[in-house]
C-alpha positions as CSV (number, residue, x, y, z in Angstrom):
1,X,32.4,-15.2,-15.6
2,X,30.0,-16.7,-13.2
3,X,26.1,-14.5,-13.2
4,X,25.3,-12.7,-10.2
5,X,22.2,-14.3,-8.5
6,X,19.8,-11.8,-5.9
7,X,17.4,-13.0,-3.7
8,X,14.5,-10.8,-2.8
9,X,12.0,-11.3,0.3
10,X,9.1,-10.0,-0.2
11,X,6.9,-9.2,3.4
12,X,3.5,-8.4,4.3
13,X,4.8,-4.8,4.8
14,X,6.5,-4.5,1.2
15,X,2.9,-5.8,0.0
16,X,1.2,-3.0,1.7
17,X,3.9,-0.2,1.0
18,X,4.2,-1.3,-2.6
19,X,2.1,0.7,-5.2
20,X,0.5,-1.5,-8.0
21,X,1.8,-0.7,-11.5
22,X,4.8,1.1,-10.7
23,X,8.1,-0.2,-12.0
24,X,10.0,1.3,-9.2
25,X,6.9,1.5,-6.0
26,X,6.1,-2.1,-6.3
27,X,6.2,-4.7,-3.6
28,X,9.1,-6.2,-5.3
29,X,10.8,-3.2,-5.5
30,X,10.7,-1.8,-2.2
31,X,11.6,-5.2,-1.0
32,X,14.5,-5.0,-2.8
33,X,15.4,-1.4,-1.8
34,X,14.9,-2.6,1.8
35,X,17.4,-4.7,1.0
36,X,20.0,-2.0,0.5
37,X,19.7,-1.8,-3.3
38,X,19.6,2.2,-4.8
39,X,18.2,2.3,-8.2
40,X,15.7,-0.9,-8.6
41,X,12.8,-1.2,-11.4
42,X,10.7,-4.1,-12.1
43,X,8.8,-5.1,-15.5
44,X,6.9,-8.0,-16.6
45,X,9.9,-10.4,-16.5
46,X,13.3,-9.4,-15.2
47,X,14.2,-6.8,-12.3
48,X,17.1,-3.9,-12.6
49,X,19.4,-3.4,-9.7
50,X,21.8,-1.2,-9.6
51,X,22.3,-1.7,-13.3
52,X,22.4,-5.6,-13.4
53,X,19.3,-7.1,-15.3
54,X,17.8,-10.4,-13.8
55,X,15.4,-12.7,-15.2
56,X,12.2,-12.8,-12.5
57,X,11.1,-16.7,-12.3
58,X,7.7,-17.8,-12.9
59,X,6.6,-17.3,-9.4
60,X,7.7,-13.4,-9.2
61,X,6.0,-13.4,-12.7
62,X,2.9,-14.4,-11.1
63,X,3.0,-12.2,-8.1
64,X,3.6,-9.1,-10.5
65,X,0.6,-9.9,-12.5
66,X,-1.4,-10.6,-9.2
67,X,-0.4,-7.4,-7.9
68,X,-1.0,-5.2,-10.7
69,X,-4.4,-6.9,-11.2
70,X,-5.2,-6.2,-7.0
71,X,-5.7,-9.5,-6.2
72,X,-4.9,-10.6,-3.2
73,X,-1.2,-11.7,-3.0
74,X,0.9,-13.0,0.0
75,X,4.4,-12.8,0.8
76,X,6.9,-14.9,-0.8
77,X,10.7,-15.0,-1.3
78,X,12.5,-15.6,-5.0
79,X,15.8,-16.0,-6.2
80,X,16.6,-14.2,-10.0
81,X,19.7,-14.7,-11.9
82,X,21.6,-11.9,-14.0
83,X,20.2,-11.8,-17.6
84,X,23.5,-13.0,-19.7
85,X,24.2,-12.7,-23.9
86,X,22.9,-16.0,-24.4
87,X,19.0,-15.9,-22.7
């Protein structure tokens, strides 16, 4: 079975909406809910949608720390792919 892969674009409007360390306020996660998704949390390295866990890549990593630490981010866009047995 092939993984699921989401892409989530992150504005300057998610950045501003977004509340730093909150796993379901952040920029990343209210870009994803403006993306249509329901339920969405975010930790350190992966993102839950809906009930699918994906792996963040480096670059969401980094925005995530950035954010939480109130540094000054911009907006980016990222692809993550479902977390599978074998990761």
């Amino acid at each position: 079975m092939e993984r699921k892969v989401i892409r989530v674009e992150v504005t300057a409007d998610d950045i501003q909406r977004g509340e730093k360390k909150s796993e379901t306020s952040c920029a990343i996660a209210v870009a994803a809910k403006r993306s249509g998704a329901k339920l969405v949390y975010v930790d350190p390295t992966s993102i839950h949608v809906d009930g699918v866990d994906y792996r963040l890549p480096d670059e969401a990593r980094r925005f995530v720390d950035a954010f939480d630490a109130c540094h000054v981010v911009e907006p980016f866009s990222f692809e993550a792919k479902e977390i599978g047995f074998h990761d």
